[in-house]
C-alpha positions as CSV (number, residue, x, y, z in Angstrom):
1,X,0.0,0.0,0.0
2,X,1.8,2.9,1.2
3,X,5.4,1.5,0.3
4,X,4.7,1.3,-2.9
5,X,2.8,4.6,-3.4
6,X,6.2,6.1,-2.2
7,X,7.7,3.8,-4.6
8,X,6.0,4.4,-7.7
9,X,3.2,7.0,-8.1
10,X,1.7,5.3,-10.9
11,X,0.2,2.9,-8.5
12,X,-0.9,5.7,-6.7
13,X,-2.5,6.8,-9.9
14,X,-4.2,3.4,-10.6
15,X,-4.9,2.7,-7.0
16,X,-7.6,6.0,-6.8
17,X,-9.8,5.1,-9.8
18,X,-10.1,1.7,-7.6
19,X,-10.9,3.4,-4.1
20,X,-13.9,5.5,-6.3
21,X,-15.1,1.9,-7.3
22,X,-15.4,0.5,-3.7
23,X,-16.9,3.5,-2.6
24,X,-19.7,3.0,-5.2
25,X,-20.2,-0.5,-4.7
26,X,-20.3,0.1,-0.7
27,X,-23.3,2.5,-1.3
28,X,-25.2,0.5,-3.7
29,X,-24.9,-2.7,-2.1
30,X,-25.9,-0.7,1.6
31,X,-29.5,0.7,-0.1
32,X,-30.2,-2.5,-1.3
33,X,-29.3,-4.6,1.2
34,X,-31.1,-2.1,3.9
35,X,-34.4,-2.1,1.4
36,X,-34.3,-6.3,1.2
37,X,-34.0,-6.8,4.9
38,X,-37.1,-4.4,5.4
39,X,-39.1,-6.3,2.6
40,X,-38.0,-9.6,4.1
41,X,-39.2,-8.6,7.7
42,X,-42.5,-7.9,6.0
43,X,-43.0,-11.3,4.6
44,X,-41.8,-13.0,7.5
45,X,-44.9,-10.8,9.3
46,X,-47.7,-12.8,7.9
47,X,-46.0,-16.2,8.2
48,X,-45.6,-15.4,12.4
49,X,-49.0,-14.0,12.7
50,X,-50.9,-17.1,10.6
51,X,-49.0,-19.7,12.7
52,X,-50.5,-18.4,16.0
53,X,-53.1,-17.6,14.2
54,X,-53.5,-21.6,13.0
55,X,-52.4,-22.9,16.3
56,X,-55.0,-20.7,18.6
57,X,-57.4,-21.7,16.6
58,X,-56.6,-25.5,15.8
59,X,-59.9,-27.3,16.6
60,X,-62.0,-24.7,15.0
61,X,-60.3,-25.0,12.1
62,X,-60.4,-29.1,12.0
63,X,-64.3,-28.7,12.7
64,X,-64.9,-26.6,9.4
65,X,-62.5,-28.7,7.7
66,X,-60.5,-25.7,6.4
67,X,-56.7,-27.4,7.1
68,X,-56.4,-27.3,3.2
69,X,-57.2,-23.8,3.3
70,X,-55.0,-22.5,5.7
71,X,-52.2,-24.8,4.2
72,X,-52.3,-22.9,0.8
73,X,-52.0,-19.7,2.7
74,X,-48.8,-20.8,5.0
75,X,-47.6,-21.9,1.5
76,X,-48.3,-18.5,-0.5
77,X,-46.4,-17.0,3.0
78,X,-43.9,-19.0,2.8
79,X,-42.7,-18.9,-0.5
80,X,-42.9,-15.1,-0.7
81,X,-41.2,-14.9,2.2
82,X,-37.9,-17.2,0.5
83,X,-38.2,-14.9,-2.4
84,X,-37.1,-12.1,-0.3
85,X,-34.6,-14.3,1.7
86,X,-33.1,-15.4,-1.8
87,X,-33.3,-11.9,-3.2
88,X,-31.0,-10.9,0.4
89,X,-28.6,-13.7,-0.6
90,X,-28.1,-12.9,-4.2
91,X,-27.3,-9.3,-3.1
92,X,-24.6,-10.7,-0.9
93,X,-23.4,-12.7,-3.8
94,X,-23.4,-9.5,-6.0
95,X,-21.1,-7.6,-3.6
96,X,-19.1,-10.6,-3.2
97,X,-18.4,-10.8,-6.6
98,X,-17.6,-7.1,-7.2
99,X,-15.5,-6.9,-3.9
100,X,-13.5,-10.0,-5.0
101,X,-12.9,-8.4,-8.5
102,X,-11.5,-5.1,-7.7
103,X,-9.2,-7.0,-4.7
104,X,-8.1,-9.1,-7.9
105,X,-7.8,-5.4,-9.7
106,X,-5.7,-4.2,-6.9
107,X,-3.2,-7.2,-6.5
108,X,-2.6,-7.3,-10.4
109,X,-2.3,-3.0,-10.5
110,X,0.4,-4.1,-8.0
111,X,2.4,-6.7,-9.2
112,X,2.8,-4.7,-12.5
113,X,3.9,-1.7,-10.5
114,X,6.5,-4.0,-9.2
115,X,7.7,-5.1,-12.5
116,X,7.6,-1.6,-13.8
């Protein structure tokens, strides 16, 4: 890092473009990621409030026969809810990736300084 900015100021040169980039990433990835968690707290909301909803009122709903019912709900909850977890995931995986890529950017910007 600093050795080699006091070495060679080309790497200082290549090195700022890079800091801009993880700068940009960082804010991108912290809107996003602060948007999915709020959407996945919402679609966790409904899958909490049927379950004690379906276990308070377990006999009544074996009398009417309405177990199907309330099974197609829990699955329409559920699967909305692992849409958003997934969604949460992939956004990790996106970051991830870009992170990984400009550290790879950096080490080679590096190694051809020291060549230079």
């Amino acid at each position: 890092g600093a050795m080699q900015i006091v070495a060679s100021p080309y790497f200082a040169i290549a090195i700022i473009p890079l800091f801009i980039a993880y700068y940009f990433v960082q804010q991108i990835y912290i809107t996003t990621s602060r948007e999915l968690k709020r959407l996945d707290s919402i679609c966790r909301s409904p899958i909490m409030a049927l379950f004690s909803e379906s276990l308070g009122g377990l006999s009544t709903i074996r009398a009417y026969m309405k177990v199907p019912s309330f099974k197609l709900r829990m699955q329409g909850n559920i699967n909305a809810g692992t849409n958003t977890t997934m969604l949460l995931y992939m956004c990790s995986r996106w970051v991830g990736f870009r992170l990984d890529l400009l550290g790879v950017l950096t080490t080679t910007i590096s190694a051809l300084v020291c060549v230079m």
